[in-house]
C-alpha positions in Angstrom: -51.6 84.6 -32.2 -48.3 84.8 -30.7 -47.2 88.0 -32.4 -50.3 89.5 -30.2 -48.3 88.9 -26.8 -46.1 91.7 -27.0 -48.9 94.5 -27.2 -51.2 92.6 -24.6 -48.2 91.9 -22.6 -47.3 96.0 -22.8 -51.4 97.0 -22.1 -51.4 94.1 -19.0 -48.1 96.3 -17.8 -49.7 99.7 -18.0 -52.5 98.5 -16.7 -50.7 97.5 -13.5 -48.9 100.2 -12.6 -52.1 102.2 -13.0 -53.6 100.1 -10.5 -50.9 100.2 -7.9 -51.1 104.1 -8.6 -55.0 104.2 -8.3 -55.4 101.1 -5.8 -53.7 103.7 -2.8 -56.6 106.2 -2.9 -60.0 104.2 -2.1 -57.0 102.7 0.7 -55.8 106.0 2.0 -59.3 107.6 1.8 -62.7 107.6 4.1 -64.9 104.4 3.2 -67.6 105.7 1.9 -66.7 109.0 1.3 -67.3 110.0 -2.9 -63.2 109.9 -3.6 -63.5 106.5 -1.9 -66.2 105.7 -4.2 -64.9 107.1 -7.0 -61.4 105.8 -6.9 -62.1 102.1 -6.0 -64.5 102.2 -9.0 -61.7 103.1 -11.0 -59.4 100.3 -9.4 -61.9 97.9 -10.3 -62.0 99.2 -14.3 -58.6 99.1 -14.2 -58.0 95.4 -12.6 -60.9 94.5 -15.4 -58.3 95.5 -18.1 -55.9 94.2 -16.6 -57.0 90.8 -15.8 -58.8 90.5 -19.5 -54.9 91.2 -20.7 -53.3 88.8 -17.8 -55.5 85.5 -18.9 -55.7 86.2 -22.4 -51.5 86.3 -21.8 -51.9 83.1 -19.8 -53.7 81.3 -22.9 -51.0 82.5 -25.3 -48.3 81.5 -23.3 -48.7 79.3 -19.8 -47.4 80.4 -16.6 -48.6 78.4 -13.5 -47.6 81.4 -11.3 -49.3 83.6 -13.1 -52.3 81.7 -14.0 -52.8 81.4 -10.1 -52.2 85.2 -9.4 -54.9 85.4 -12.3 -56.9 83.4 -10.8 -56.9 84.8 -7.6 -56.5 88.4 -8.2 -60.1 88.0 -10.1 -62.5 86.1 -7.7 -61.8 89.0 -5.2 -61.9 91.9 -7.6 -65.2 90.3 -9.1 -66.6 89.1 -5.4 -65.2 92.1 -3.8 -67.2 94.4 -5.9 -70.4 92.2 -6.0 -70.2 92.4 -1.9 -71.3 95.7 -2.5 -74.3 94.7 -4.7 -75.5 92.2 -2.4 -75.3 93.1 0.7 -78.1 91.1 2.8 -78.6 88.2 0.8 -79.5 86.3 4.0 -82.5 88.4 4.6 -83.3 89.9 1.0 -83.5 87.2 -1.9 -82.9 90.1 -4.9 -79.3 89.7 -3.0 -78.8 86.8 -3.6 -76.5 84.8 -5.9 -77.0 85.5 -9.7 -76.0 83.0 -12.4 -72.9 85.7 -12.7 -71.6 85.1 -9.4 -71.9 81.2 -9.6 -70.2 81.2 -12.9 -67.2 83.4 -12.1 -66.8 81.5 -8.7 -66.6 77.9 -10.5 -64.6 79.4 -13.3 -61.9 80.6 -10.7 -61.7 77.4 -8.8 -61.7 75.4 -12.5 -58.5 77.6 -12.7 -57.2 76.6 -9.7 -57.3 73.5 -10.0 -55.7 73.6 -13.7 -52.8 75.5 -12.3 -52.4 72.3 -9.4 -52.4 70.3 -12.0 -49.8 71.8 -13.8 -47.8 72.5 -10.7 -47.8 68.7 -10.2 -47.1 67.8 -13.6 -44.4 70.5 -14.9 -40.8 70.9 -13.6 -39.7 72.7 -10.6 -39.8 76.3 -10.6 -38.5 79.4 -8.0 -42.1 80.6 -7.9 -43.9 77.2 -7.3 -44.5 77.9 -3.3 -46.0 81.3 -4.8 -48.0 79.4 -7.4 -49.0 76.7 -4.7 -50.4 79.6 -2.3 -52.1 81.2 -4.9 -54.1 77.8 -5.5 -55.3 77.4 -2.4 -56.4 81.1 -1.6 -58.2 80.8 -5.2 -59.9 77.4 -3.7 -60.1 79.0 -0.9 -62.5 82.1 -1.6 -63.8 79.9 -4.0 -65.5 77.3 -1.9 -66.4 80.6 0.4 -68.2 82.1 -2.0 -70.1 78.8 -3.2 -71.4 78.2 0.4 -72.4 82.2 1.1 -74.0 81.8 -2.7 -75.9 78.1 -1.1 -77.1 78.7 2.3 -76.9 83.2 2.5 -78.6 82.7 6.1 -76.0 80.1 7.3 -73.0 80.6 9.1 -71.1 83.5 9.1 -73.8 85.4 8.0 -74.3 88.2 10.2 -75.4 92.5 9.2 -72.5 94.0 8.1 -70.6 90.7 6.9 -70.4 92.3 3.1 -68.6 95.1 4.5 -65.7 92.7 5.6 -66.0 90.9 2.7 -65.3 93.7 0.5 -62.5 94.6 2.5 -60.8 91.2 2.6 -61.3 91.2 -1.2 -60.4 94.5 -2.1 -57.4 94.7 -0.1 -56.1 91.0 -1.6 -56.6 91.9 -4.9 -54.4 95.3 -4.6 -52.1 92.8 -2.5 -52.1 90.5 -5.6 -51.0 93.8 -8.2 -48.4 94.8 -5.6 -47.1 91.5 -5.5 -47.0 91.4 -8.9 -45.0 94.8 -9.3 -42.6 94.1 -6.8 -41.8 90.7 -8.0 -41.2 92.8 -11.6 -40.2 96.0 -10.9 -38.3 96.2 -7.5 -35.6 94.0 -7.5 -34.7 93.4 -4.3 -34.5 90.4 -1.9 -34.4 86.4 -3.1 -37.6 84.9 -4.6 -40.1 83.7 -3.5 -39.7 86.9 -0.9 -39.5 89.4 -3.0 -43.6 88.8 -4.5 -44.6 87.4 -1.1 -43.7 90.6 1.0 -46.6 92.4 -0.6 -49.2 89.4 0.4 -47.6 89.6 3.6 -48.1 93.4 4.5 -51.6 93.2 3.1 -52.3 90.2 4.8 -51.3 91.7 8.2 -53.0 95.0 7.2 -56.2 93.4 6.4 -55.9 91.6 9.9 -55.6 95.0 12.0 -58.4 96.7 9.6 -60.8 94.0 10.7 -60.3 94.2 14.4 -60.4 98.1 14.0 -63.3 98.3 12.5 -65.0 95.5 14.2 -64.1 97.3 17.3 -65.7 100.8 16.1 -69.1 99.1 14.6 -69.4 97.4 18.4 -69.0 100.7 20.4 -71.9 102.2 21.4 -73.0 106.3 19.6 -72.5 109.1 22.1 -75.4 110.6 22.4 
């Protein structure tokens, strides 16, 4: 099995830096718009590829770090796209949680909590405070997603909550690739800091996005 790492390990690298590539047009473009549409579609093929690579990888050969940016980087693609699939599950039941969506949630927190196990168990590493954030966002969206999936009508349900959602999502998961690449591929700056600026940027980015938009979506049409 071993002797497969090096060509998985070579398609999960392509893969990447086709989504950093591709992950900058549904970003850069109108939301909405068909390029928007048809670029984020891609993004999302091309995470699927490359997460099927990254936790096959992580089987072959544990990483705590990287299980955890696994692990995160696929509850938002997965629940990122889904947002878009079900978007008033508070108000229409055929939005609501499929067996898909539970199972993909529980499996994501499952890895979570393998990777805080390990984390508590293995030696110390440079990435460990990286490996340690990742755990909690993954727990994080994870418990977030199992409440939306339990009680759709409770808290913060609201009209146009899957549109935020699918931001959030989106824009941490390209976070999570860039994070990835930079930690890989530009070498600059100490670790941890050199993976973190990436989470950081987006993090910030996603933060000005929502007040944008929830700015725009409360002022009134001119007539």
């Amino acid at each position: 099995m071993q002797s497969l790492f090096a060509p998985i390990l070579t398609l999960h690298i392509a893969a990447g830096m086709t989504a950093v590539a591709v992950g900058l047009v549904p970003l850069l473009t109108r939301k909405g718009a068909r390029l928007h549409r048809l670029s984020g579609r891609l993004f999302a093929g091309v995470m699927g590829v490359l997460l099927v690579a990254a936790w096959t990888l992580t089987l072959l050969r544990f990483n705590a770090y990287f299980a955890g940016l696994t692990a995160a980087a696929t509850l938002q693609v997965f629940s990122g796209v889904r947002a878009l699939r079900r978007k008033r599950p508070d108000i229409n039941p055929a939005d609501r949680a499929k067996a898909i969506d539970w199972l993909v949630a529980l499996t994501a927190i499952g890895a979570g909590l393998w990777v805080w196990a390990a984390l508590r168990a293995g030696p110390a590493s440079p990435t460990d405070a990286i490996a340690w954030s990742l755990v909690w966002a993954t727990l994080t969206f994870g418990a977030y997603d199992l409440w939306r999936f339990a009680r759709p009508a409770a808290f913060p349900a609201f009209a146009d909550l899957w549109f935020y959602e699918h931001l959030v999502k989106m824009l941490g998961a390209y976070g999570a690739v860039m994070s990835a690449f930079a930690g890989n591929f530009l070498a600059f700056g100490p670790s941890p800091w050199r993976q973190l600026w990436p989470t950081i940027l987006f993090e910030t980015l996603t933060v000005l996005l929502i007040v944008v938009y929830a700015i725009r979506r409360r002022r009134p049409a001119i007539a």
